[in-house]
C-alpha positions as CSV (number, residue, x, y, z in Angstrom):
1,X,130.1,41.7,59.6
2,X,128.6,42.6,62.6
3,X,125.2,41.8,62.7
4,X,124.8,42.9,66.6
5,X,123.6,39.3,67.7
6,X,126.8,39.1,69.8
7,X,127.5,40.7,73.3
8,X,130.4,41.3,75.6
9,X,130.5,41.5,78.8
10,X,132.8,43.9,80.6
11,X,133.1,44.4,84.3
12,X,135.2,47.4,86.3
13,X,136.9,46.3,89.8
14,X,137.8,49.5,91.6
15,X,139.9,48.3,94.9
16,X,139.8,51.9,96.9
17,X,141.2,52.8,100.4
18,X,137.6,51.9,102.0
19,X,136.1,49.3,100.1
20,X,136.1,47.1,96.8
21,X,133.5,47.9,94.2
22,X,132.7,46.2,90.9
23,X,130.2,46.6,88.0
24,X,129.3,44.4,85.4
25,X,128.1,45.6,82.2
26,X,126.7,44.0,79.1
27,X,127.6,45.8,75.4
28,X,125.2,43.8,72.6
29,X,125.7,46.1,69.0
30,X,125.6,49.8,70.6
31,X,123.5,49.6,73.7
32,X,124.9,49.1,77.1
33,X,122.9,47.4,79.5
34,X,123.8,47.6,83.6
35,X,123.6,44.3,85.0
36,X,124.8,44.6,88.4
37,X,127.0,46.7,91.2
38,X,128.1,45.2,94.2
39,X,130.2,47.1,97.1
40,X,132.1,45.3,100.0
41,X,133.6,47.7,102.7
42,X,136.5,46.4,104.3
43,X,135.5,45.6,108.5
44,X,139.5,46.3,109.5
45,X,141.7,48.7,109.0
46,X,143.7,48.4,105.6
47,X,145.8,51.0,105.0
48,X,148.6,52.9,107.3
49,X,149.1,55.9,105.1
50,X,149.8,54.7,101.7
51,X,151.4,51.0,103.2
52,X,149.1,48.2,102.9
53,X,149.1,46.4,106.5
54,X,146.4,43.8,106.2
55,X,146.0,42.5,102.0
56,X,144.0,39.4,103.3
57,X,140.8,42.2,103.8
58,X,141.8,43.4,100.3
59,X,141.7,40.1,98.8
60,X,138.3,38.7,101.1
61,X,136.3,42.2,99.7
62,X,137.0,41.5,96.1
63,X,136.6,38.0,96.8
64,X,132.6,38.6,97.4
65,X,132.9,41.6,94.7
66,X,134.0,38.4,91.9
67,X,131.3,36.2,93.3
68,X,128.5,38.4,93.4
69,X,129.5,39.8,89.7
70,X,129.6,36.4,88.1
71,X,133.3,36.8,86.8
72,X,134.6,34.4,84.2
73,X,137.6,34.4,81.9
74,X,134.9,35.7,79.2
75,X,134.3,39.0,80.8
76,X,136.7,41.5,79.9
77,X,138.3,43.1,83.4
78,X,140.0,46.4,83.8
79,X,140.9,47.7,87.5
80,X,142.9,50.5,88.8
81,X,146.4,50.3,90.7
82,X,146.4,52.4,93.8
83,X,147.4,56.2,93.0
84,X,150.7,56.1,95.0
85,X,152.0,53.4,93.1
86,X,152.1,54.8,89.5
87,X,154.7,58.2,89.5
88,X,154.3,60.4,86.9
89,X,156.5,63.1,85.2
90,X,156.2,65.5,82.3
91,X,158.8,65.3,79.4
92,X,160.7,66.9,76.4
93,X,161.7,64.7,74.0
94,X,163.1,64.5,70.1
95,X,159.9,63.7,67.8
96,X,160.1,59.9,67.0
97,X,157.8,58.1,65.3
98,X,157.0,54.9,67.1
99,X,155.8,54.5,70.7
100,X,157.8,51.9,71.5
101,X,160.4,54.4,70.9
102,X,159.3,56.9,73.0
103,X,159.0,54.3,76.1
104,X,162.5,53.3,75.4
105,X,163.6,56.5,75.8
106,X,161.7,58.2,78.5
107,X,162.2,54.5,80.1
108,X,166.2,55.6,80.1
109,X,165.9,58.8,81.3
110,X,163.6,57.8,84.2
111,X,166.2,55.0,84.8
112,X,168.8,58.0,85.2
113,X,166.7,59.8,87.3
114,X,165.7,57.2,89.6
115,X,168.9,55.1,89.8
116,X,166.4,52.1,89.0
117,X,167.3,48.7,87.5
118,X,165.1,49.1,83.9
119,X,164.2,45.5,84.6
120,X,162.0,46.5,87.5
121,X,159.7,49.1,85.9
122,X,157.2,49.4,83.3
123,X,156.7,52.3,81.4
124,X,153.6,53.9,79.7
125,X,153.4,57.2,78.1
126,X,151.2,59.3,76.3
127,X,152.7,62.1,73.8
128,X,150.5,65.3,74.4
129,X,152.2,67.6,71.7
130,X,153.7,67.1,68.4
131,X,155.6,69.9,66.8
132,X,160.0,69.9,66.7
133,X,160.0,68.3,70.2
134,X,157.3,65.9,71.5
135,X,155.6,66.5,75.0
136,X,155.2,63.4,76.8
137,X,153.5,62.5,79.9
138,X,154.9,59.6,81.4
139,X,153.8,57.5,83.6
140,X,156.4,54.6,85.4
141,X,154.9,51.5,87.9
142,X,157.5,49.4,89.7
143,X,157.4,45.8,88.8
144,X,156.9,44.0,91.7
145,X,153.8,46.6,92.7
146,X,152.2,45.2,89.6
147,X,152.6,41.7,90.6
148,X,151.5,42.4,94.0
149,X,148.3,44.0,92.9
150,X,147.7,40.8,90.7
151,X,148.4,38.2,93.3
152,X,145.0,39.7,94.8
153,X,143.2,38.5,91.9
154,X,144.9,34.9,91.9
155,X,144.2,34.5,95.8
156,X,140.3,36.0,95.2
157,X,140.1,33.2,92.5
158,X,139.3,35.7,89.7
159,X,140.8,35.9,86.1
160,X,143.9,38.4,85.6
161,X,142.6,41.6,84.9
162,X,143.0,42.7,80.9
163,X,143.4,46.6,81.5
164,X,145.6,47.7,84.9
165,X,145.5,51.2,84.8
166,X,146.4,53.9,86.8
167,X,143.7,55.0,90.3
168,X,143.9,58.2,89.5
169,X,142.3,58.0,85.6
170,X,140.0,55.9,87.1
171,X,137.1,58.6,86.6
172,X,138.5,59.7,83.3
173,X,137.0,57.6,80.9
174,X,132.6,58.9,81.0
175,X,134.3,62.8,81.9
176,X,136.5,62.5,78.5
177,X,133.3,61.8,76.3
178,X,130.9,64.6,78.2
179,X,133.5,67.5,78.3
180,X,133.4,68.4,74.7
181,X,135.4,71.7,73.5
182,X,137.0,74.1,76.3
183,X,139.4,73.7,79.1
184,X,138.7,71.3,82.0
185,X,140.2,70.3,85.4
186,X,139.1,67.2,87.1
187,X,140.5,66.8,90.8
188,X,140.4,63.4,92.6
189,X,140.7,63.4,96.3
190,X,142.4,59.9,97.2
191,X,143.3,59.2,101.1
192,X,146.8,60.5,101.2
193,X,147.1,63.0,98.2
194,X,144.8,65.1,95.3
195,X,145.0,64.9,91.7
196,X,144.6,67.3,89.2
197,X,144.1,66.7,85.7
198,X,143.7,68.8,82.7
199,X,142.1,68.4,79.4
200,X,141.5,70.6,76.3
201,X,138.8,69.7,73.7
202,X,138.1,66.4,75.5
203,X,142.5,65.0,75.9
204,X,144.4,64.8,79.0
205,X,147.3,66.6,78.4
206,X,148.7,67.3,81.7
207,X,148.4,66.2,85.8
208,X,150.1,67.2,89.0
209,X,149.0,66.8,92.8
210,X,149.2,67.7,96.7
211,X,150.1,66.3,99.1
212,X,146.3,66.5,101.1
213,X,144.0,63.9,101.0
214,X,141.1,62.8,103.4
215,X,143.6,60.9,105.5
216,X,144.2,64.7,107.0
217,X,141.1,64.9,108.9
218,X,139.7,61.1,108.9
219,X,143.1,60.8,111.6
220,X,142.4,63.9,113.3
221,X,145.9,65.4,111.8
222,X,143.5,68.7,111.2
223,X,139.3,69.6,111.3
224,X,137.1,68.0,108.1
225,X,136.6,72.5,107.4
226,X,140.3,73.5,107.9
227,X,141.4,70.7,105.3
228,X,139.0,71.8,102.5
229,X,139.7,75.0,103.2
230,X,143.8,74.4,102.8
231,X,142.8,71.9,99.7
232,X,141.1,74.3,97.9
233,X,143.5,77.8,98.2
234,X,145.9,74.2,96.7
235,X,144.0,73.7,93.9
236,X,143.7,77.2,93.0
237,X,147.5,77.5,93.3
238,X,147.8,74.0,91.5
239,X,145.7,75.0,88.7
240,X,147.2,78.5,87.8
241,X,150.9,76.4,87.4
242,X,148.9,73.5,85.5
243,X,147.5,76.4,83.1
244,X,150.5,78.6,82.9
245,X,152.7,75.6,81.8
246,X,150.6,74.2,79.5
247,X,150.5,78.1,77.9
248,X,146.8,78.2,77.7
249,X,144.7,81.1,77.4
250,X,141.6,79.9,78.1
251,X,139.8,80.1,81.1
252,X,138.4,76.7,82.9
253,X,135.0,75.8,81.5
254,X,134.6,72.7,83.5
255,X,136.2,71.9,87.5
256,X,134.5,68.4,88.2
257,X,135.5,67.3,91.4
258,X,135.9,63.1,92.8
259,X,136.4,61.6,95.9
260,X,137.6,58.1,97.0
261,X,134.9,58.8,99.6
262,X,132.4,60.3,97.5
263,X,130.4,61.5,100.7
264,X,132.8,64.6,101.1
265,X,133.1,65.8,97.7
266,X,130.4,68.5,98.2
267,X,132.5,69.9,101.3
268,X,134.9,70.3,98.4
269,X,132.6,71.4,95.9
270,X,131.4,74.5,97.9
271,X,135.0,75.5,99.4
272,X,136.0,75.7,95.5
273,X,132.8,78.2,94.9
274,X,133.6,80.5,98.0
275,X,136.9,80.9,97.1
276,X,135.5,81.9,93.4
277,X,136.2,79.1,91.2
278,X,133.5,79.2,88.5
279,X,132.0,75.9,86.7
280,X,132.6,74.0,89.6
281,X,130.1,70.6,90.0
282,X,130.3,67.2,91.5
283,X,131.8,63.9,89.5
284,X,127.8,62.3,90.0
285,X,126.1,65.8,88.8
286,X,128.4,66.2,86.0
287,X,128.0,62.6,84.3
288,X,124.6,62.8,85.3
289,X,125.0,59.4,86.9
290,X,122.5,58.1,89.2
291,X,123.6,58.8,93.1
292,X,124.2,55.1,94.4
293,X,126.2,53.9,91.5
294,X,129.7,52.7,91.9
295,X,131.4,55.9,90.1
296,X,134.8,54.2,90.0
297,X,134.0,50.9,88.7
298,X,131.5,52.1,86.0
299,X,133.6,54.6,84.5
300,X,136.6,51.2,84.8
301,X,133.7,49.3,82.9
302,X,133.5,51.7,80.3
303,X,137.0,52.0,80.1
304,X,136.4,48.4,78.5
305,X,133.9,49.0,76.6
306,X,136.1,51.8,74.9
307,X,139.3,49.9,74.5
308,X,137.2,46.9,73.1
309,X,135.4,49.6,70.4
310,X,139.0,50.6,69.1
311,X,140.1,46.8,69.0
C-alpha cells in the first residue's frame, strides 16, 4: 500500500563535451519536487575530437557535481555515455518472443559484422515493429568504454550509476511524454556529429546521424553560419530517408531541436525555418522548461523517476 509518506530521491549526471551537470530531484506519492542543479565547466581542454585527452578534468567536474548534489547510495543515478561510444544499427529479424532472445541474436549478427569478440560488447535493443519479422533497433557499447565511463564515478567518490544510457536519448525522456499523437523528429547537436530521432504517437522507432557537430566551427574548420546552413540542407536530407524508410505518410508535426551547447540551438532553429521546415521549436520552448535549467540532467532525472514508476 502506498500511502505516499515515502520519497525517493533521484538525481541525473549528464557528463557533456563542455561541462558536468547534475540535478537532484525528490518524487514523494506523485509530485516532483526540484531540489537542486549544479554545473561545473571544465577550465582545460577535454576532448580532441571524440578522444578523451585529459579524464582527470572529467572526474574533478563531477567531483564538485556529487558534492554539491549530496549523492548517496540512496539516491537513484542515471547518466549518459558519450554519443560516439554507443553504435547503432537498424534490424530484420524472425519474431521471437523473449528479449533476451532478440539480444542473443542481434548480439551474433553484430559479432559478424564487426569481427568483435561477443565477450567485449553489450547489447541492448528495442523491437519497433511486430508483424512476420520484427524490426529492431539495436544499440551495441564496447565493454571496456563502459568500465571506463564508471571508473569516473569510483575516482569522483560517488555510487555506481543505476541507469547508463545512451548521450544521445539523453533529452528523450520529458519530449516522449509532451509529444502526444503525430510524427516527430528530435535532432541533438553533439560536438563531433547530429542525431536525429523519430517518434510516432509518442515511441522512438528509428535514429540516424551526420557527421557535423559544433566542433565544425568552435575549431575554425568552417564559419558558425556556413555550418548551420550545411546542417540544416543535412537534416532535411536526413529526415526525408528517416521518413521514407520507416514508410510513413505523415507529415512532421513536431522538429524539436537540442544542443550540447544549448547557446546555438536557435542559430539552428531559424536555419531549419528558412529552409521551410514547419513546427520547428527549441528543446527549452518545447518542454516549457525554465531557461537556466540543466536540460540534460533533468530529463536523466526523470528518466529515473520513470524507470522507478514501472518497477
Amino acid at each position: 500500500m502506498n500511502l505516499g509518506i515515502f520519497s525517493t530521491f533521484y538525481v541525473g549526471i549528464d557528463i557533456g563535451r563542455y561541462k558536468v551537470e547534475g540535478t537532484k530531484i525528490k518524487k514523494s506519492g506523485k509530485k516532483i519536487q526540484f531540489i537542486n542543479q549544479v554545473s561545473a565547466p571544465y577550465v582545460t581542454k577535454v576532448f580532441n575530437g571524440d578522444e578523451i585527452i585529459n579524464e582527470d578534468e572529467i572526474i574533478s567536474s563531477l567531483t564538485k557535481v556529487g558534492r554539491a548534489l549530496k549523492v548517496d547510495v540512496e539516491d537513484f543515478i542515471v547518466t549518459s555515455i558519450f554519443s560516439d561510444k554507443v553504435l547503432f544499427r537498424q534490424m530484420k529479424m524472425p519474431k521471437m518472443t523473449k528479449k533476451s532472445q532478440i539480444i542473443d541474436a542481434t548480439k551474433y549478427q553484430i559479432v559478424k559484422e564487426l569481427s568483435i569478440s561477443p565477450a567485449n560488447i553489450t547489447v541492448d535493443v528495442d523491437v519497433l515493429k511486430e508483424t512476420d519479422d520484427l524490426s529492431v533497433s539495436a544499440f551495441i557499447v564496447r565493454n571496456e568504454d563502459i568500465e571506463k565511463f564508471k571508473s569516473f564515478f569510483f575516482k569522483a567518490n560517488l555510487p555506481m550509476p543505476d541507469v547508463l544510457d545512451a548521450g544521445y536519448f539523453k533529452f528523450n525522456y520529458l519530449v516522449e511524454k509532451k509529444i502526444g499523437s503525430g510524427i516527430s523528429l528530435l535532432i541533438f547537436e553533439d560536438s563531433t556529429s547530429t542525431y536525429l530521432q523519430l517518434f510516432k504517437d509518442g515511441r522512438f522507432i528509428a535514429i540516424d546521424s551526420v557527421n557535423l557537430g559544433t566542433n565544425e566551427f568552435e575549431e575554425n574548420v568552417t564559419s558558425e553560419n556556413i555550418h548551420y546552413l550545411q546542417l540544416s540542407d543535412e537534416i532535411r536530407r536526413l529526415a526525408k530517408i528517416l521518413i521514407s524508410r520507416t514508410s510513413l505518410q505523415e507529415p512532421l508535426n513536431n522538429v524539436i531541436c537540442a544542443s550540447e551547447k544549448m547557446e546555438y540551438v536557435g542559430e539552428l532553429v531559424k536555419n531549419l525555418k528558412e529552409a521551410d521546415m514547419e513546427n520547428v521549436s527549441c528543446y527549452i520552448d518545447f518542454i516549457d522548461l525554465k531557461k537556466d535549467i540543466a536540460a540534460g540532467a533533468y530529463s536523466l532525472a526523470m528518466r529515473g523517476v520513470i524507470q522507478g514508476a514501472k518497477s
